[in-house]
C-alpha positions as CSV (number, residue, x, y, z in Angstrom):
1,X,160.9,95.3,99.9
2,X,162.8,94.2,96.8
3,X,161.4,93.4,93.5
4,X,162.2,90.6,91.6
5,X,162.4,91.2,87.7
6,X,162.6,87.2,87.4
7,X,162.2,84.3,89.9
8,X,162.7,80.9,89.1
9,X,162.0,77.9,91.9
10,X,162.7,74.2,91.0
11,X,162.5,74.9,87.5
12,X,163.3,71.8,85.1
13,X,162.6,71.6,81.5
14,X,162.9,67.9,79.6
15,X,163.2,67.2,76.2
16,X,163.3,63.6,74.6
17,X,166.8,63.1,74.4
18,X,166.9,64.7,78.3
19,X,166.8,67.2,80.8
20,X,168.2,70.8,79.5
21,X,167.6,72.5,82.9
22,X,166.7,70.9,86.4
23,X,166.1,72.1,90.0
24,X,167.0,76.0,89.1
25,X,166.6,78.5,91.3
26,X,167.4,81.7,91.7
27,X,165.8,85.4,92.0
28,X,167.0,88.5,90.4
29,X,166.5,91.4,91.1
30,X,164.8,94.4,89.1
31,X,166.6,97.1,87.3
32,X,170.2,94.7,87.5
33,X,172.1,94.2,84.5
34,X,172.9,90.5,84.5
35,X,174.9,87.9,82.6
36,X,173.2,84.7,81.2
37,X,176.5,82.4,80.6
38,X,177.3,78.8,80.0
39,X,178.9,76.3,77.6
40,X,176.6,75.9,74.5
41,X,173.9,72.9,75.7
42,X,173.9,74.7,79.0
43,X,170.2,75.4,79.1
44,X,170.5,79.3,78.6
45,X,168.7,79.5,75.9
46,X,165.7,77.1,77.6
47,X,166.1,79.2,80.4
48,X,165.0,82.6,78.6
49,X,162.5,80.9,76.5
50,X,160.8,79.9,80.0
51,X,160.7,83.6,81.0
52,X,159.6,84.5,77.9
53,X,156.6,81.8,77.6
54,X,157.8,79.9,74.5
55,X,158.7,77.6,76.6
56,X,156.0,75.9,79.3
57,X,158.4,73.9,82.7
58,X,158.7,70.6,83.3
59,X,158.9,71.1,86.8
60,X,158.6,73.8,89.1
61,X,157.6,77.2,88.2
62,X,159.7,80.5,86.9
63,X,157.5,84.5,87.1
64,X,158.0,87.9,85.9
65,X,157.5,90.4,88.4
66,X,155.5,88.3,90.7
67,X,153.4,87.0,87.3
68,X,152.9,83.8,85.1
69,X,155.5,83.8,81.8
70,X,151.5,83.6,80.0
71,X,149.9,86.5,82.2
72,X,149.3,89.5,80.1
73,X,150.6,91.3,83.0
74,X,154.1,89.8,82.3
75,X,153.9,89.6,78.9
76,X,153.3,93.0,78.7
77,X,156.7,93.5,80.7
78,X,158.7,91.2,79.1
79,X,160.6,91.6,75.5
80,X,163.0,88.6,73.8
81,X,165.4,89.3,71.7
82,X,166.9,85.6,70.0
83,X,169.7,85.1,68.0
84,X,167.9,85.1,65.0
85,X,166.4,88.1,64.9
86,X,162.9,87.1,63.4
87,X,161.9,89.9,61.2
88,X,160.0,90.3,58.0
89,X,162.3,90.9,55.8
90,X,160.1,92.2,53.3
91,X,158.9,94.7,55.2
92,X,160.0,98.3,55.2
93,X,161.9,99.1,58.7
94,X,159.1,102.1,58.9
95,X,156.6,98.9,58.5
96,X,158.0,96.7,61.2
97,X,158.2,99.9,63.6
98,X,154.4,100.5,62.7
99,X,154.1,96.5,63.6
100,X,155.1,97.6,67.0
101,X,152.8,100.0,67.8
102,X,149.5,98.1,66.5
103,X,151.3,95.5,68.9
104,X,151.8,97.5,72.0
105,X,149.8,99.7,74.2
106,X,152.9,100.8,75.8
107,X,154.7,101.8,72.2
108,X,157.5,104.7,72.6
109,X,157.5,105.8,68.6
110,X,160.1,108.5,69.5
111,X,163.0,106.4,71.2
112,X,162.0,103.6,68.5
113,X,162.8,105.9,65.4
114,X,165.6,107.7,67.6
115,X,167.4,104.2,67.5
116,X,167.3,103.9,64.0
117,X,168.4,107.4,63.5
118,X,171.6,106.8,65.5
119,X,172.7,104.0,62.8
120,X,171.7,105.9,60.1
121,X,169.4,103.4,59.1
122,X,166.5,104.7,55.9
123,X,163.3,103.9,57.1
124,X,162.1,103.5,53.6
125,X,164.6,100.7,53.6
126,X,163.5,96.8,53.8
127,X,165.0,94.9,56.6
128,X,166.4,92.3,53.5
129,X,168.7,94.5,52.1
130,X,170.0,95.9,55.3
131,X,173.7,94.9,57.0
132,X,173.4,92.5,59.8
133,X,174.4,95.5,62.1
134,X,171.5,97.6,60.4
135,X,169.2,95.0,61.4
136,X,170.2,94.3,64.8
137,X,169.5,98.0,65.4
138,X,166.1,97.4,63.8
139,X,165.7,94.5,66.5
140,X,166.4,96.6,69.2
141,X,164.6,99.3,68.0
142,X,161.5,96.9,67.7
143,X,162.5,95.1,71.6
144,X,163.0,98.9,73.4
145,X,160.1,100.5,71.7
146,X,157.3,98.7,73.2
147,X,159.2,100.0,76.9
148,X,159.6,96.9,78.5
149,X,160.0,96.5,82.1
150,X,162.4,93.3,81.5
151,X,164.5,92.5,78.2
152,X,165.5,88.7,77.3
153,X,168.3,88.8,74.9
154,X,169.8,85.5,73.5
155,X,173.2,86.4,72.3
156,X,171.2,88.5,70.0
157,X,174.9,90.5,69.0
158,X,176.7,87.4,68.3
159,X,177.3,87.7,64.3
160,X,178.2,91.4,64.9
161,X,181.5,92.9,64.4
162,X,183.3,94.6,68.0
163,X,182.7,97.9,67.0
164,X,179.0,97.3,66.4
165,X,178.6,95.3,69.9
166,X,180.3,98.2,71.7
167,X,177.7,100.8,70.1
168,X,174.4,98.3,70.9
169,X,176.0,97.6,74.1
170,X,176.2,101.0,74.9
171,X,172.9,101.7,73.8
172,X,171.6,98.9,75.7
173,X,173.2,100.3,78.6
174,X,171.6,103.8,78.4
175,X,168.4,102.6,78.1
176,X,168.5,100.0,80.8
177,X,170.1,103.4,83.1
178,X,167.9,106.0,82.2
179,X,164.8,103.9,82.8
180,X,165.5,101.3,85.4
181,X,165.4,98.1,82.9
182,X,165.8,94.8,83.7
183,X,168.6,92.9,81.5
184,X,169.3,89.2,80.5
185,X,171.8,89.1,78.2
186,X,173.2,85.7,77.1
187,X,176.9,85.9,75.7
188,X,180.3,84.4,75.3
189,X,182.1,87.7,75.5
190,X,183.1,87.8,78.9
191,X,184.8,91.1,78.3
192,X,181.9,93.2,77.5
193,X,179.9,90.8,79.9
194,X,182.1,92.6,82.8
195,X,182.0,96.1,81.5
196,X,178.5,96.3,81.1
197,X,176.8,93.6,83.9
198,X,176.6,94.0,87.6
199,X,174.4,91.0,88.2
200,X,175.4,87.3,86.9
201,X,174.1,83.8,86.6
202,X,176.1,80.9,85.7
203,X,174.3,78.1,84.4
204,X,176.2,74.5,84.0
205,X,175.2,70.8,83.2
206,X,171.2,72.6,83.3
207,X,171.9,74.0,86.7
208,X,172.6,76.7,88.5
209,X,176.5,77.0,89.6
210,X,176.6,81.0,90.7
211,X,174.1,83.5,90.8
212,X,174.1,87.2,92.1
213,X,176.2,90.3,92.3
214,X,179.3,89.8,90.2
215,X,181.4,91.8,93.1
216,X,180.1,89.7,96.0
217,X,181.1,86.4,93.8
218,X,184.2,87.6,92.9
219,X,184.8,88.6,96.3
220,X,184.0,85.1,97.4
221,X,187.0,84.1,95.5
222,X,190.7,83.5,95.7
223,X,193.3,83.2,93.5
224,X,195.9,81.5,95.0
225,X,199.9,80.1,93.9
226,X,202.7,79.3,95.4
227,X,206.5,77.3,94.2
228,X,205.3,73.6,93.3
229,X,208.6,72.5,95.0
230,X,206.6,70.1,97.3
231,X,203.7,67.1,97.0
232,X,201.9,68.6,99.8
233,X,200.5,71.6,98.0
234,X,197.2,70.3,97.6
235,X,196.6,69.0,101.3
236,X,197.4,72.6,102.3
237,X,194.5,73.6,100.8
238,X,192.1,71.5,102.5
239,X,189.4,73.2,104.4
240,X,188.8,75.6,101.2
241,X,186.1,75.2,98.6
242,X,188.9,74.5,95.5
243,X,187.1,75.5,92.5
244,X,190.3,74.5,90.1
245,X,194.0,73.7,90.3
246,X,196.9,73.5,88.2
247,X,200.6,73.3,87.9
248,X,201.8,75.9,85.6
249,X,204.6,75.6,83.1
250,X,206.7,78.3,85.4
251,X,206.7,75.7,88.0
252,X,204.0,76.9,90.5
253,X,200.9,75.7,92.1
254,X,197.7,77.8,91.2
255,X,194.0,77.1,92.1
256,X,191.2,79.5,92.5
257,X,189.5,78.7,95.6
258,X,186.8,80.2,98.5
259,X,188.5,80.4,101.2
260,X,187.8,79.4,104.7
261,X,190.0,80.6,107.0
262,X,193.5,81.6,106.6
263,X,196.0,80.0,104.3
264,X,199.2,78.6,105.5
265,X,202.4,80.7,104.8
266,X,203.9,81.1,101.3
267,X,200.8,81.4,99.5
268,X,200.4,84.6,97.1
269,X,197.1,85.5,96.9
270,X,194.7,87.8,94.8
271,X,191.8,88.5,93.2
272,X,190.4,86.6,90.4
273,X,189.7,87.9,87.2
274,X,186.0,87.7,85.7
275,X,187.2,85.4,82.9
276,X,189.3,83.4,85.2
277,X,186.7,82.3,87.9
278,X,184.0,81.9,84.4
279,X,186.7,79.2,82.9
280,X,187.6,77.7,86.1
281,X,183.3,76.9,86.8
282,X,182.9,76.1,83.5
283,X,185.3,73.3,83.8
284,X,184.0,71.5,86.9
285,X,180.8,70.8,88.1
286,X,182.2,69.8,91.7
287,X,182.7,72.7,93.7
288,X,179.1,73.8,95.6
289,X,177.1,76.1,93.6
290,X,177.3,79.4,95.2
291,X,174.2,81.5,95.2
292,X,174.3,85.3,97.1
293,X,171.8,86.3,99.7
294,X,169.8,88.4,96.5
295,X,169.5,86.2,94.6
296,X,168.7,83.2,96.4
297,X,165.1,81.9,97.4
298,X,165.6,81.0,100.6
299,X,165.4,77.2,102.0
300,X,161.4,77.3,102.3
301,X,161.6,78.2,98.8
302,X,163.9,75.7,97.2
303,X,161.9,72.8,97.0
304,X,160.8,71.6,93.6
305,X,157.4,71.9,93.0
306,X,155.5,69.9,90.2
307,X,153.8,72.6,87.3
């Protein structure tokens, strides 16, 4: 049977001013790579503070291997990695790594000290007077030491320069292969997102618009053109789940679409790019969300239930 690293089933989240996510659901699978993305407000951020237990839901319910956000079961499988980066920065790095081994029975000392070897990185330094590459290494150093079965990372490389989000990336990567790690990671680079994920859930509007593998959704997809020379190009699409359409400045009809069934003749058609289908689901909320046998619940499943 397959495990789930992280199910979520009805789950809403309010705030005053409104609701940041509603009526999510979604599984993923364990040991996937998967990318966290959406327009700023999107609920991404509310959505990894659920599965890390900083947040408690609204409605419905969200678990970590089977387990309660709050269970030391998954807490003890679960690292978050924010933006911010909260470290002491008085503290030596050899102090905050000491930190995380009073903090976790499950401490790996060598692969936490091997991480800050690799960026050449003093131990006897303080995390204040360090680069802000230097201490995202420190970060991850503190996240993958305490070996966890599931990492949470909110855009945690966004203040970094290319080079240094290639190398954490990289290292991320590694560590996630060599040991069968769960990732989350929230970001705006779609480039390095499709390089480095296999797994993907969009998240618009505080729902869930497509979740699953990134080849099965992409294969799901069509991007379609042919000479605007007539009105009738978007009736000829009818039938099809149109995502998006345009007329470009060349003078041709495009639209990235699902097909169903065959399109009539004249039409070139092709694959669409990662960035491509992320813009075109960004900018509409219309289209049906489209979830993939893996990652969804199942109809039984999908009703929202009241925490």
């Amino acid at each position: 049977m397959t495990e789930y690293a992280l199910e979520a089933i009805g789950l809403g989240r309010r705030y005053r001013r409104g609701w940041a996510l509603r009526d999510c659901s979604f599984r993923l699978p364990a040991g996937r790579l998967c990318a966290l993305v959406g327009p700023n407000g999107a609920g991404k951020t509310t959505l990894l503070s659920l599965a890390a237990d900083l947040l408690t839901p609204s409605t419905g319910m969200i678990s970590v291997f089977g387990e309660a956000p709050a269970s030391s079961a998954a807490r003890r499988r679960t690292a978050f990695l924010s933006q911010d980066k909260a470290l002491y920065k008085r503290f030596r790095v050899e102090e905050i790594l000491r930190m995380g081994r009073e903090l976790n029975p499950s401490w790996d000392q060598v692969r936490a000290e091997g991480i800050i070897a690799e960026g050449n990185v003093p131990l006897s330094a303080r995390v204040g007077t360090l680069s802000g590459g230097q201490r995202t290494r420190v970060a991850f150093a503190l996240t993958l030491g305490k070996r966890p079965d599931v990492v949470l990372l909110d855009e945690p490389m966004a203040d970094l320069d290319p080079l240094v989000r290639r190398q954490m990336t990289d290292m991320l990567m590694h560590d996630a292969a060599q040991n069968g790690t769960t990732v989350v990671m929230s970001s705006h680079m779609v480039a390095e997102l499709e390089g480095s994920c296999d797994y993907l859930v969009l998240v618009n509007d505080g729902t869930v618009r497509l979740a699953g593998e990134i080849d099965a959704i992409s294969d799901a997809h069509r991007l379609v053109s042919a000479p605007d020379t007539a009105t009738s190009r978007p009736t000829e699409l009818a039938g099809h789940d149109v995502v998006e359409s345009r007329r470009t400045p060349d003078g041709r009809f495009t639209a990235l679409i699902r097909p169903r069934g065959p399109l009539p003749r004249g039409w070139q058609v092709g694959p669409p790019g990662l960035e491509d289908l992320l813009l075109a689901h960004l900018r509409t909320t219309d289209v049906p969300p489209l979830i993939t046998t893996s990652a969804s619940v199942g109809t039984a499943q999908s009703a929202e239930v009241t925490a």
